[in-house]
DRENDO-1510 file (C-alpha; in Angstrom, 1 decimal, always signed):
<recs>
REC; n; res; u; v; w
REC; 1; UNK; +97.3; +113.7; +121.3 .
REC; 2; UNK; +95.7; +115.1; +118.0 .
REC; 3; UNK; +94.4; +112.7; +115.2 .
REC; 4; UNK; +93.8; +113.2; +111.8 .
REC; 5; UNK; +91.4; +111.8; +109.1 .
REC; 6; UNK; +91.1; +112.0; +105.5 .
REC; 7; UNK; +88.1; +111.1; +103.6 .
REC; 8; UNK; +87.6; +110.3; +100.0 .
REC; 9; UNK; +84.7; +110.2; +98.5 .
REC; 10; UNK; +83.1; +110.2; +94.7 .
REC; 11; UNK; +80.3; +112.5; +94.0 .
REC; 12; UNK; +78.3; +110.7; +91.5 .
REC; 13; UNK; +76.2; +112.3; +88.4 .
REC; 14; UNK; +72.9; +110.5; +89.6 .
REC; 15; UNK; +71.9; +109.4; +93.7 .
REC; 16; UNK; +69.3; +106.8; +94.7 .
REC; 17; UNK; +70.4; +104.9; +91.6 .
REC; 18; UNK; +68.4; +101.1; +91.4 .
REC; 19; UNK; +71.2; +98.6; +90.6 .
REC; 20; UNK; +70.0; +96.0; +88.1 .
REC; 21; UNK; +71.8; +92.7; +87.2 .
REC; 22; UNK; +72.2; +94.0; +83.9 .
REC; 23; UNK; +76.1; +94.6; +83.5 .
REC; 24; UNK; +78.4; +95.4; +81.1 .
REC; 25; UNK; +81.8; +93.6; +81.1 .
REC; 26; UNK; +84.5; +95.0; +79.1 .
REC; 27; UNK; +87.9; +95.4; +80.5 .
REC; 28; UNK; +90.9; +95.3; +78.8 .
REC; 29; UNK; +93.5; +98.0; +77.1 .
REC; 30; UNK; +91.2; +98.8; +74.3 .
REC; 31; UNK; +88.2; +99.9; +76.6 .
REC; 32; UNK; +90.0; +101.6; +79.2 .
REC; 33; UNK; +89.2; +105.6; +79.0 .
REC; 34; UNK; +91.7; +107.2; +77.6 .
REC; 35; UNK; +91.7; +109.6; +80.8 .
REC; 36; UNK; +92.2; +107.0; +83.3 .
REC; 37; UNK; +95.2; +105.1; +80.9 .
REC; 38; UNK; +97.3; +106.9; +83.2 .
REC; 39; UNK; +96.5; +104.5; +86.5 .
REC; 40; UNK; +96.7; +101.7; +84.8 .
REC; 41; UNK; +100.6; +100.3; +84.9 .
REC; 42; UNK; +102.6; +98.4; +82.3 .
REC; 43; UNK; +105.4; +97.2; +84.4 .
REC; 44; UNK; +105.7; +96.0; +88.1 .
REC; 45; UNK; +107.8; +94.8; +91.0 .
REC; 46; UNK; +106.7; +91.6; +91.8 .
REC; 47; UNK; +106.9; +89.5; +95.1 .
REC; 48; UNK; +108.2; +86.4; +94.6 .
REC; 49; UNK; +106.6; +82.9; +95.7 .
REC; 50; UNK; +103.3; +83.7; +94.2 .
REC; 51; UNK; +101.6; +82.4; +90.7 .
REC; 52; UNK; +99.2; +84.7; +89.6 .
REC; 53; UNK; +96.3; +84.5; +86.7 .
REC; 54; UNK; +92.4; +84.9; +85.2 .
REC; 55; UNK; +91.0; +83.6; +82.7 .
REC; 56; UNK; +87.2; +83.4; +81.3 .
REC; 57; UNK; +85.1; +80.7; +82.5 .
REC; 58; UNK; +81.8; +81.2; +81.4 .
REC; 59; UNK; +80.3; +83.5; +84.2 .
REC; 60; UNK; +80.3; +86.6; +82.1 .
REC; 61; UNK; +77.7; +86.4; +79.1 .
REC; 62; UNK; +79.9; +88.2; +76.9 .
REC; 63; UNK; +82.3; +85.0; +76.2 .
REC; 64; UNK; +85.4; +87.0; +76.6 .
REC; 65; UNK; +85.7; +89.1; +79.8 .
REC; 66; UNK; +88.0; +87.5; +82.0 .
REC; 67; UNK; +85.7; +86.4; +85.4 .
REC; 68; UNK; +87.8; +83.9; +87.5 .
REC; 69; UNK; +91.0; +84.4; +89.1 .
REC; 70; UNK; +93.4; +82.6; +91.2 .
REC; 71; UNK; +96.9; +83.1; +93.6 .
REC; 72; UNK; +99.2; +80.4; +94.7 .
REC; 73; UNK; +101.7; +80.6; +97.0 .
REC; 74; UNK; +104.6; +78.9; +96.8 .
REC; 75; UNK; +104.9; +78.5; +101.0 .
REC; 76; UNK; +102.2; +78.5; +103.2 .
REC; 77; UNK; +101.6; +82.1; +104.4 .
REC; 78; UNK; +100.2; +83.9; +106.6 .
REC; 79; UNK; +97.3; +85.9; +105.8 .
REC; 80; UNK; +94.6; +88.3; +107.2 .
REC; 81; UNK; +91.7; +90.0; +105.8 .
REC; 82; UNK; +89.0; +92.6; +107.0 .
REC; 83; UNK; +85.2; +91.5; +105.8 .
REC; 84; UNK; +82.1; +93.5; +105.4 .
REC; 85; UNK; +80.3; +94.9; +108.3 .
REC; 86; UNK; +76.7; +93.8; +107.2 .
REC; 87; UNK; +74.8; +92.0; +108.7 .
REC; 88; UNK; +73.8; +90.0; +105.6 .
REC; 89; UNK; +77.1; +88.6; +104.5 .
REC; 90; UNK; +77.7; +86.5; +101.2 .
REC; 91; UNK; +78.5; +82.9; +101.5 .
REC; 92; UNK; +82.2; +83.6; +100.2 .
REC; 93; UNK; +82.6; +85.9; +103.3 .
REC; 94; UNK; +81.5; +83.3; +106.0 .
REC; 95; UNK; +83.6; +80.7; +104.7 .
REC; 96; UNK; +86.6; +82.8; +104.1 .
REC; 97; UNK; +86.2; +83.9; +107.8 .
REC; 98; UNK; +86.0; +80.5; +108.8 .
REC; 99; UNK; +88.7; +79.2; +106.7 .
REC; 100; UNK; +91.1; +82.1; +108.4 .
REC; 101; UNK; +89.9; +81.6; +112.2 .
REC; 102; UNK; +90.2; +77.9; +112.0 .
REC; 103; UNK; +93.7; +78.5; +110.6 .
REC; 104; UNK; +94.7; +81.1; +112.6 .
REC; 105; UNK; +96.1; +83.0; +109.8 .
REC; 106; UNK; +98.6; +80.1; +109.2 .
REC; 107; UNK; +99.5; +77.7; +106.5 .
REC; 108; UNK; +97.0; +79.6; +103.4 .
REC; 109; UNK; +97.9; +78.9; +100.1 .
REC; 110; UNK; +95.8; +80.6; +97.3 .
REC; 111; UNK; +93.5; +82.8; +96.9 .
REC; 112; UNK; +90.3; +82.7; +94.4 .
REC; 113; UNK; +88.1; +85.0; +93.1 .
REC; 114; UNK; +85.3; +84.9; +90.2 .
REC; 115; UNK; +83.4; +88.3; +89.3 .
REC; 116; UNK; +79.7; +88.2; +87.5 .
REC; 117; UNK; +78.1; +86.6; +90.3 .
REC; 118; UNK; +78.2; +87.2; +93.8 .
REC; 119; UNK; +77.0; +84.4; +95.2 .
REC; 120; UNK; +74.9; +86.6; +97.8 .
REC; 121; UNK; +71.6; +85.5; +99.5 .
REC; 122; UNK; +72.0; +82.1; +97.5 .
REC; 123; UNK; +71.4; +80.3; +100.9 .
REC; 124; UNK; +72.7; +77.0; +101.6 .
REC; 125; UNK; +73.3; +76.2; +98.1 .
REC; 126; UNK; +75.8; +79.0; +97.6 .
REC; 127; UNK; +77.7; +77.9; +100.6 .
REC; 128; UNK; +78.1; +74.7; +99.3 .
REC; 129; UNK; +79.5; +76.4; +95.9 .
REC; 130; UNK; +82.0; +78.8; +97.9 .
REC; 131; UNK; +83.3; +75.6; +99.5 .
REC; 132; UNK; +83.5; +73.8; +96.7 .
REC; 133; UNK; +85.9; +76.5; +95.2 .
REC; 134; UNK; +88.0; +76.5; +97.5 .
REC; 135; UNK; +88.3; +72.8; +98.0 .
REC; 136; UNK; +89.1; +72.4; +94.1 .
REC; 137; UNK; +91.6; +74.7; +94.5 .
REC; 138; UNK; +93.2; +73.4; +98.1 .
REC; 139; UNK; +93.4; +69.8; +96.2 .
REC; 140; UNK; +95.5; +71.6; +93.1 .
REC; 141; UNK; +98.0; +72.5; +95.7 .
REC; 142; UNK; +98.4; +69.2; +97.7 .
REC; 143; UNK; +96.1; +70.5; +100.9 .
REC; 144; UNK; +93.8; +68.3; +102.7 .
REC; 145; UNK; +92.3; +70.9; +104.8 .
REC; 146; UNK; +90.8; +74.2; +103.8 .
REC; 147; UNK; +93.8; +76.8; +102.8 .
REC; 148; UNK; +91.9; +78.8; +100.2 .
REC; 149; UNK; +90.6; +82.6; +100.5 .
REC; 150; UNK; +87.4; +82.5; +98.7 .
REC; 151; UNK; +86.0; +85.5; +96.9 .
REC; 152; UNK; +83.1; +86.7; +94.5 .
REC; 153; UNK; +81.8; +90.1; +92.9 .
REC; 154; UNK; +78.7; +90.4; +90.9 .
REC; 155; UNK; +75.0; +90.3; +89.9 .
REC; 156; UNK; +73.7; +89.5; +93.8 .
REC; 157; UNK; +70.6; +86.8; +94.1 .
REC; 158; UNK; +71.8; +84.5; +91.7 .
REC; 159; UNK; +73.7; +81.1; +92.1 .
REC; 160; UNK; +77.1; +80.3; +90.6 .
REC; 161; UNK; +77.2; +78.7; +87.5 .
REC; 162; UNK; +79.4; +76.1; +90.1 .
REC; 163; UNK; +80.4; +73.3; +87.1 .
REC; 164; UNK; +81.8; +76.7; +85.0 .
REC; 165; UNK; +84.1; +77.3; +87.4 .
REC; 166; UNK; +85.2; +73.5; +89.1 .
REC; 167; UNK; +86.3; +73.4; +84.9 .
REC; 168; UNK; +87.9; +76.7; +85.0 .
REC; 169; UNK; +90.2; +76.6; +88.3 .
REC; 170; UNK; +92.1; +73.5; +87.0 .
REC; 171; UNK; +92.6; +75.2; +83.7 .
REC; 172; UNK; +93.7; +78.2; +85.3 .
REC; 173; UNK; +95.8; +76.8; +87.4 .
REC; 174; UNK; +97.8; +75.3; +84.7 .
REC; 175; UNK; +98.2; +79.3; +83.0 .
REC; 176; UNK; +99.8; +80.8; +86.1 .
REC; 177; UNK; +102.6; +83.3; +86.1 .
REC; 178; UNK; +104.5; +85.4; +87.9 .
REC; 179; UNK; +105.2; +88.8; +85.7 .
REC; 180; UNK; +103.4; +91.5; +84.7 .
REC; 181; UNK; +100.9; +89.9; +82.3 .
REC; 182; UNK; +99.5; +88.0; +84.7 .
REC; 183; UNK; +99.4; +90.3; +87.9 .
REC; 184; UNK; +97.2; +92.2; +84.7 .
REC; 185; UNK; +95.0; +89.4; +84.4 .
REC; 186; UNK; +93.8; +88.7; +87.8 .
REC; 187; UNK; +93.3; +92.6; +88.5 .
REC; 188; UNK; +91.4; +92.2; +85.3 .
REC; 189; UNK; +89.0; +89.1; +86.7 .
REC; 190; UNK; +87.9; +90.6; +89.2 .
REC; 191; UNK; +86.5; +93.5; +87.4 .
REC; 192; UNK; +82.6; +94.0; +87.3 .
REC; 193; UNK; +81.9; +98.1; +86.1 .
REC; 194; UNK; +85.2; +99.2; +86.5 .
REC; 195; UNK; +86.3; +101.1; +83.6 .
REC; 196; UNK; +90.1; +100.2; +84.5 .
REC; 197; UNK; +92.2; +97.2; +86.8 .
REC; 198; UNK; +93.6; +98.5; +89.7 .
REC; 199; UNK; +96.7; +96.9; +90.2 .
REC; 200; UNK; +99.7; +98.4; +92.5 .
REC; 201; UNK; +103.2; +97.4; +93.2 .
REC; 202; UNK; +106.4; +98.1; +94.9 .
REC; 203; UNK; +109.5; +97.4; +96.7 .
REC; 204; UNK; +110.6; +98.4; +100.1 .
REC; 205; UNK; +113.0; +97.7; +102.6 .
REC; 206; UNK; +112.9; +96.4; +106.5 .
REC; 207; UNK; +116.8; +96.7; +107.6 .
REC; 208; UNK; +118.7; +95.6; +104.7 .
REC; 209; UNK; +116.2; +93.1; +103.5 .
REC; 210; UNK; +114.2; +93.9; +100.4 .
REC; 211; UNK; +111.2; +92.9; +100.0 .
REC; 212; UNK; +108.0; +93.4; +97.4 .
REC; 213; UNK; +104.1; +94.4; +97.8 .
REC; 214; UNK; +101.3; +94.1; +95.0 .
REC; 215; UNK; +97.7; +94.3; +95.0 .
REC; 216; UNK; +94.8; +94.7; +93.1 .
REC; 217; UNK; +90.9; +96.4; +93.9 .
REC; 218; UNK; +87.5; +96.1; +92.3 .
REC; 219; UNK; +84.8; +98.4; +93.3 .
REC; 220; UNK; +82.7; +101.1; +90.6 .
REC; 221; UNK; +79.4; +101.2; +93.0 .
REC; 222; UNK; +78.0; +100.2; +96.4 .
REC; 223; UNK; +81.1; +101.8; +98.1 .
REC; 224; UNK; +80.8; +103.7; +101.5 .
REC; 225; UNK; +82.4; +103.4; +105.0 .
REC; 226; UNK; +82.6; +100.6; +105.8 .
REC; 227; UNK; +84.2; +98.6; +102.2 .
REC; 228; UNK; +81.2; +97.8; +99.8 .
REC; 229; UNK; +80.6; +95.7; +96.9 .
REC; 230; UNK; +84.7; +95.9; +96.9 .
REC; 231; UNK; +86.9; +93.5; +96.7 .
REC; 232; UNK; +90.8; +93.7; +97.5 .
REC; 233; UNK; +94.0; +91.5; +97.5 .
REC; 234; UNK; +97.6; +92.3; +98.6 .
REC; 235; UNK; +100.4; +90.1; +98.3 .
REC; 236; UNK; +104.3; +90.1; +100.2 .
REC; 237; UNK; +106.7; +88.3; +100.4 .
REC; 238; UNK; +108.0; +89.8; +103.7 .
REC; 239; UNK; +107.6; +86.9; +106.7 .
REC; 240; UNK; +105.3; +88.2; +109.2 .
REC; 241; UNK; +103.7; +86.7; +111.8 .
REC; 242; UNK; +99.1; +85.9; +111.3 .
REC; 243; UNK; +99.0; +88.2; +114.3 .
REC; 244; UNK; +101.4; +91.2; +113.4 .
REC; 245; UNK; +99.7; +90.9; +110.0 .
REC; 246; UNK; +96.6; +90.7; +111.3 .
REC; 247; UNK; +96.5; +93.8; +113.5 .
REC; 248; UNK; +98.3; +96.1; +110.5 .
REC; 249; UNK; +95.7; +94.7; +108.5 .
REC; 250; UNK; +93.0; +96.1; +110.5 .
REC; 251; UNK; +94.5; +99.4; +111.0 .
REC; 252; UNK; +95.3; +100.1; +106.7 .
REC; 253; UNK; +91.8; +99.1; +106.3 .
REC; 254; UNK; +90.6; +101.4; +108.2 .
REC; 255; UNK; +92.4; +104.3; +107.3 .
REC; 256; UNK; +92.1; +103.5; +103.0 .
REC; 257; UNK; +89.1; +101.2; +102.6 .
REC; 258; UNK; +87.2; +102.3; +105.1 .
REC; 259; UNK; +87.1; +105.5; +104.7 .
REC; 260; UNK; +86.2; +106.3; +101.0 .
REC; 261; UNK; +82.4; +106.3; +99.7 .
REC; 262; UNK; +80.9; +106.4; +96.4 .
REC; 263; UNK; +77.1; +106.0; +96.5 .
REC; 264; UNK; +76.5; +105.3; +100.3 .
REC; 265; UNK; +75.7; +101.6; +99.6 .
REC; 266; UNK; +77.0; +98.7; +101.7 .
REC; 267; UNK; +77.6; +95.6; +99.9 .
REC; 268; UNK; +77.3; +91.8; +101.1 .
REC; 269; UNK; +80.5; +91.0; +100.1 .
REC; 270; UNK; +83.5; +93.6; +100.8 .
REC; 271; UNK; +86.6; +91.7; +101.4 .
REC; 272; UNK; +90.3; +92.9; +101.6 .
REC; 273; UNK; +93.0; +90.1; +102.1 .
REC; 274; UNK; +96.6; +90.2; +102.6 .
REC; 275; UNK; +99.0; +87.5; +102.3 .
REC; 276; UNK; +102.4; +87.0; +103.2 .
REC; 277; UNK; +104.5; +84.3; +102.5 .
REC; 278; UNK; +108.2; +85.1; +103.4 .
REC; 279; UNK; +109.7; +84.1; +100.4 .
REC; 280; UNK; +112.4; +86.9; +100.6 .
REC; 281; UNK; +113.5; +85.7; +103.5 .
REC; 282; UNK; +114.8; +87.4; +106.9 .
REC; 283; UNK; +113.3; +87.7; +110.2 .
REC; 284; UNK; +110.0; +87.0; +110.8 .
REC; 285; UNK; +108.0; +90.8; +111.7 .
REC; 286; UNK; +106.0; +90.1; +115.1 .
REC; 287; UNK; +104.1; +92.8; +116.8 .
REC; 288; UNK; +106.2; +95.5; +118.6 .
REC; 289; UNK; +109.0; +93.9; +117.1 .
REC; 290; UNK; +111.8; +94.9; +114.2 .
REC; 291; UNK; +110.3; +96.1; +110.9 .
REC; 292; UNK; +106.3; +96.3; +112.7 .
REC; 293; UNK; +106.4; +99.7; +112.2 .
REC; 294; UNK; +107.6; +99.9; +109.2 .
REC; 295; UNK; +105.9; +97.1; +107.5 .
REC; 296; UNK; +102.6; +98.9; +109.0 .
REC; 297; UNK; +103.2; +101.9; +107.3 .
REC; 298; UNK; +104.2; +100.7; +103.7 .
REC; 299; UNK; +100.5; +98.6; +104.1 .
REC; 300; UNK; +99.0; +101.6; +104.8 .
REC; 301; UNK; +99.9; +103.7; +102.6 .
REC; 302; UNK; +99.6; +100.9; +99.5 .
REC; 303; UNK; +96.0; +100.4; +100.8 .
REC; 304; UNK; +95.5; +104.1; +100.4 .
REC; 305; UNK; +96.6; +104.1; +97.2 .
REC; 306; UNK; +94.5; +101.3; +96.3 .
REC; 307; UNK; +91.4; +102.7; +97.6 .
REC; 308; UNK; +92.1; +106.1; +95.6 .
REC; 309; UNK; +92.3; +104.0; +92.6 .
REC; 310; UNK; +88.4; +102.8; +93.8 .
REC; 311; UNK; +86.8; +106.3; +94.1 .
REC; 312; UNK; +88.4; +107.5; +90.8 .
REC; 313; UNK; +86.6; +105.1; +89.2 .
REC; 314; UNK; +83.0; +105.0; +91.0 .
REC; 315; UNK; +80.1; +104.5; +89.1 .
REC; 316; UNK; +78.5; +108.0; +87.6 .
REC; 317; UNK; +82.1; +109.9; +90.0 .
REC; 318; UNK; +82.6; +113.2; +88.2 .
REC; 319; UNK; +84.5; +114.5; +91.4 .
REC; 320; UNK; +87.5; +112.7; +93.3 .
REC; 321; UNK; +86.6; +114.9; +97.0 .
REC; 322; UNK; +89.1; +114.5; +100.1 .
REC; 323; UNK; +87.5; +115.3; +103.2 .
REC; 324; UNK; +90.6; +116.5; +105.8 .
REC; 325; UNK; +89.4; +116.3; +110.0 .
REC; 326; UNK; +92.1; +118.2; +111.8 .
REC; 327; UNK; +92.7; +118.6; +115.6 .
REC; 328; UNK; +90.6; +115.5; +116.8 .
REC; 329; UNK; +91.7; +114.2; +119.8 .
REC; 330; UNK; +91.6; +110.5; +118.5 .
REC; 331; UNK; +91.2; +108.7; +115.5 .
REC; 332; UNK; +88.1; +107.5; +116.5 .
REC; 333; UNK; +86.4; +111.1; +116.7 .
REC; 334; UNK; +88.0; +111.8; +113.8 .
REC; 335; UNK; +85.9; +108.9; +111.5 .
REC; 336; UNK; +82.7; +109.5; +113.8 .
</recs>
């Protein structure tokens, strides 16, 4: 049996580059390159169930960069997600871990993200803020226990401006949407030095049924095998089982977001989650069963596309490289 494996990487202008929290914030239409206009989309195919939006809470200095985002579902879905692989990991990714194994992948309900800060190496304090987060935003939609995916992207070593964002997630959660504009605005709030949102989206079909994907990335520096300072969402609304979705998780991670590198850095905080609420309907995908295959596929291919999106936008990337491994006799020789 022969394996394959592609990997991407951006050469940057400058290596051994000392990341200071100084940061510029400036997405939005008018800043975007005019190069990279191209990825950025004005229209999308929507799954439905899900309200969507950012805003700006008073993270970022500049008083207008959007910097908190937030996803409800409708439904309780199932959900997975693949976290960093260092050994110092943010508070956001140990409670989001626990949130998910305590769960078993069952009954989540939003998703929320703030960018300027990363609420890494903040120590007790900054777990106390990641779980506050999430419990503001599991009381918004009627859960007593913990149903919220927490995530952050920023300036590492600092603490949250917490009472910023406990005002913002109730004010956000009353701006919510489902179109375009606001699938725009959370790709948008979880920008740090990205030059442009990454936002993705498409339909596809299991049997008859069909159903719709979107998803959004941040990354611009620390990116290398395995994630990095990179965040990632995905959204369906295709019913799948937590451990179907679970396992095709962990295999389009690791052939898109795992295998693309930028400056060689590792982050604290890399996290790329997937939720899937069924609100389309049909019969629920389980592993080995109907639509498994294909719904693995479609992930991994959006998750590829995703991460492209990533290393055309690294920090100092004047080259978009793909490195091809033919003829390996498994995947795993392939990566190694």
């Amino acid at each position: 049996m022969l394996a394959s494996k592609s990997i991407t990487r951006a050469l940057p202008v400058f290596r051994g580059v000392t990341i200071t929290p100084i940061r510029t914030y400036a997405i939005g239409p008018a800043t975007v390159p005019a190069a990279k206009l191209k990825y950025v989309p004005t229209s999308g195919e929507y799954p439905q169930g899900y309200k969507v939006g950012g805003i700006h809470c008073g993270i970022k200095k500049d008083g207008k960069s959007l910097d908190l985002a937030l996803v409800t579902s409708d439904l309780p879905a199932s959900a997975a997600a693949v976290f960093t692989k260092n050994v110092f990991k943010a508070a956001p990714v140990l409670v989001s871990r626990d949130t998910l194994t305590k769960r078993g992948g069952k009954g989540i309900r939003a998703l929320v993200a703030n960018s300027g800060c990363a609420n890494a190496v903040t120590g007790k304090g900054g777990l106390e803020d990641a779980e506050g987060m999430g419990r503001v935003v599991d009381q918004l939609v009627g859960e007593k226990e913990a149903s919220t995916v927490v995530m952050s992207t920023g300036v590492i070593g600092q603490r949250l401006p917490i009472a910023k964002i406990y005002e913002g997630i109730p004010k956000l959660h009353g701006l919510l949407g489902s179109g375009h504009d606001a699938w725009m605005s959370i790709a948008k709030a979880i920008c740090t030095t990205d030059t442009f949102p990454k936002l993705v989206s498409r339909q596809f079909k299991v049997g008859k049924t069909t159903y719709r994907i979107a998803g959004m990335a941040k990354g611009a520096g620390m990116i290398h095998p395995n994630m990095a300072t990179l965040l990632g969402f995905i959204a369906t609304d295709a019913p799948v089982e937590p451990e179907a979705l679970k396992k095709i998780m962990t295999y389009a991670v690791e052939r898109s977001f795992n295998a693309i590198s930028v400056d060689g850095d590792m982050s604290t905080n890399d996290t790329v989650a997937i939720l899937a609420n069924g609100a389309a309907g049909g019969e629920t995908i389980r592993i080995g069963g109907k639509g498994f295959e294909e719904l693995k596929a479609v992930v991994t291919a959006f998750a590829e596309d995703l991460a492209k999106l990533v290393v055309r936008d690294g920090e100092g990337a004047t080259k978009f490289v793909t490195i091809s491994v033919k003829d390996a006799k498994t995947f795993g020789d392939a990566v190694s």
